[in-house]
N, C-alpha and C positions, 0 to 999 in steps of 0.2 A: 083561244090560248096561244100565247105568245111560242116564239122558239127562238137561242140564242142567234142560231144563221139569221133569221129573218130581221131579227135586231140590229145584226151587226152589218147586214147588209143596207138596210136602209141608212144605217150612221155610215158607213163607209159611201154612200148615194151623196148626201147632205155633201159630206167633208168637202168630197171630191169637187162636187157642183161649185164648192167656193172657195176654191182652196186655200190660195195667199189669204185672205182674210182668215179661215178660221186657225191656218196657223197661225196667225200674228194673232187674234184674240187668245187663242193656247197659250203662248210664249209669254205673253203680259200677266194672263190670270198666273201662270207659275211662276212668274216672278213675285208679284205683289204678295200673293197668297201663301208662300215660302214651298209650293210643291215641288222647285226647282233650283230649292236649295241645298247643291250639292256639299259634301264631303269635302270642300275647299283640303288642299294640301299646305300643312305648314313651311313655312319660308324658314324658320329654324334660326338658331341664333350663331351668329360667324364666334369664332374664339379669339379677339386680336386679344394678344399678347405683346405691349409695349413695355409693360413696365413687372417687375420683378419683387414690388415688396408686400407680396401676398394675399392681396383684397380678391384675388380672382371668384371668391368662394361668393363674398358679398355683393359682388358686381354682378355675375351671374343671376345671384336670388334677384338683387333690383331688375334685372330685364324681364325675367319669368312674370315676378308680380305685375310690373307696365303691361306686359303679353296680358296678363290673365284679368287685369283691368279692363283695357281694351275690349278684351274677347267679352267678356259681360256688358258692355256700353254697348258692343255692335246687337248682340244677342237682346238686349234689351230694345232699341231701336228697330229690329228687325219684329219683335211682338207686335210694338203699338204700331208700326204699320201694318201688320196684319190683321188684328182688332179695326183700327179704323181707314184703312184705303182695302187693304187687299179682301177683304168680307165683303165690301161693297162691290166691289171689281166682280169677287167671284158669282154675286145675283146676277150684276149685269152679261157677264159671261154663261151663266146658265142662259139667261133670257135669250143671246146673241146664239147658243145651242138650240133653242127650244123654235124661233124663228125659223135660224137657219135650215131648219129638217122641213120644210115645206117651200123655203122659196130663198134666194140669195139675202141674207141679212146682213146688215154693216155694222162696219167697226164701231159705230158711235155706239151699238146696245151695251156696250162694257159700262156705261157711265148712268146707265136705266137707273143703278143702283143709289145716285146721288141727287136724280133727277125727281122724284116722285113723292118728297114730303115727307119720309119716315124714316129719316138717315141714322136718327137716334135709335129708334126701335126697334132697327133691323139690324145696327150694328152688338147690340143689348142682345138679340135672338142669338145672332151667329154665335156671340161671344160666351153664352150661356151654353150652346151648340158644345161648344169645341171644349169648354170647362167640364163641360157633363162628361163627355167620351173621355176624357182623359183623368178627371178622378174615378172613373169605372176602369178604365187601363191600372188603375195602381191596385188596386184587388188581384187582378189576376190580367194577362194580355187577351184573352179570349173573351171576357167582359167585355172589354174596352172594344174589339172588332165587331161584338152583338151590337152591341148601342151606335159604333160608327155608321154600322149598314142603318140602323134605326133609323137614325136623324137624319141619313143619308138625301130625303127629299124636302128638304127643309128650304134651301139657297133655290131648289124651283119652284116651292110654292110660292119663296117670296119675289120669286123673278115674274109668276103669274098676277102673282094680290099681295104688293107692296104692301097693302094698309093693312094686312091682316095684323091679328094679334098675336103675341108673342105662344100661347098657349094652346091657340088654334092652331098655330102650323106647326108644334109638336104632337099635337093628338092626332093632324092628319095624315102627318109624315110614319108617327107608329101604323096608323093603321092602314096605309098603302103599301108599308113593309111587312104588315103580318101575313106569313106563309111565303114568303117573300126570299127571306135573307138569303136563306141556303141558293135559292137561284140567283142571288146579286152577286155571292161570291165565286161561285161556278162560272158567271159571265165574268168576272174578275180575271177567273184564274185561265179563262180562254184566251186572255193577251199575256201570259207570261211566256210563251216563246219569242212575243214581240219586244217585253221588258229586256227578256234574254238576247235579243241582237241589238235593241238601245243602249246598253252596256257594253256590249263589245266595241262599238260603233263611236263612245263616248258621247252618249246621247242624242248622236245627230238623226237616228233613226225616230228615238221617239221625239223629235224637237218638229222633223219635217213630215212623220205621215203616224206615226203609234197613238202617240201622245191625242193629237186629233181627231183620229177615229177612234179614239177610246172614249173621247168625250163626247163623240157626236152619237156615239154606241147610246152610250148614258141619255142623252136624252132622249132616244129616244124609250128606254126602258122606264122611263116617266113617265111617256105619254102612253102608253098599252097598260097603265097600272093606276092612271089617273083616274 
């Protein structure tokens, strides 16, 4: 029987062992995979005032609508990269976790994900993944976190058995989480003092040691449950 310390000390083992790298695998999977897509602050629109024969109301509307154009072009570009790079990223970055915890693994495992024959099938899994937990999030938020933890080993199994099938690694993902959840979240909730000083920090905490040992935590709570 596992115990959270024991988890968290072997991920913090791993992290340490390799550090520049598995920050910079972190840093990449959060970008691609939108984990470290912050709250950007709007830049806001200036009020020049040249001219005085009344259109201010209609000039205004036209900047907002271009803003809010925009703002859906980016939002929409920011999906299909995540559907198709940052899902792949994120197997390979499990895989570069899963490595990592027994011996120094390199930056190349991020790309495991594009390397192995099933780019289609695995981008089709994640993407069913993430569709699934998020029309069970519009029922209620508590659905949607039961199913997140659900699927939750979904991106290791396919970092283990790329070829597997898309139906297989939901049935094996359910059932290495049954009885499970409630300890996934408990390990969750044991880095919220770390969240809580990555926030104060603006991020730099969890960019250079949270973020890493949370993930290197992570797998190893895969591999005791595998």
């Amino acid at each position: 029987m596992w115990t959270r310390s024991e988890l968290k000390q072997k991920g913090k083992g791993a992290f340490l062992r390799n550090y520049g790298i598995t920050v910079l695998v972190t840093l990449i999977f959060g970008i691609l995979s939108g984990e470290l897509a912050g709250n950007s602050a709007s830049n806001g629109v200036r009020d020049v005032v040249t001219e005085s024969d009344g259109d201010i109301f209609y000039m205004a509307s036209s900047i907002w609508l271009l803003v809010l154009g925009i703002g859906l072009i980016f939002i929409l570009v920011g999906v299909l990269i995540r559907i198709f790079i940052g899902n792949l990223v994120e197997i390979g970055a499990m895989r570069f976790y899963e490595e990592n915890s027994s011996r120094k693994a390199p930056l190349g495992c991020l790309l495991y994900g594009f390397q192995q024959g099933s780019y289609g099938k695995n981008v089709l899994t994640l993407f069913l993944r993430d569709l699934f937990i998020f029309l069970w999030a519009l029922l209620l938020v508590i659905p949607g976190i039961i199913k997140g933890y659900e699927y939750t080993m979904i991106p290791y199994i396919l970092a283990e058995n790329p070829q597997i099938s898309r139906e297989r690694a939901f049935e094996i993902s359910k059932a290495m989480m049954r009885g499970e959840k409630w300890n996934a979240f408990v390990l969750d909730l044991s880095f919220l003092g770390w969240s809580i000083l990555s926030a104060v920090t603006a991020g730099i905490v969890g960019l250079l040691y949270s973020r890493p040992y949370q993930k290197s935590t992570w797998a190893e709570f895969y591999k005791v449950n595998r």
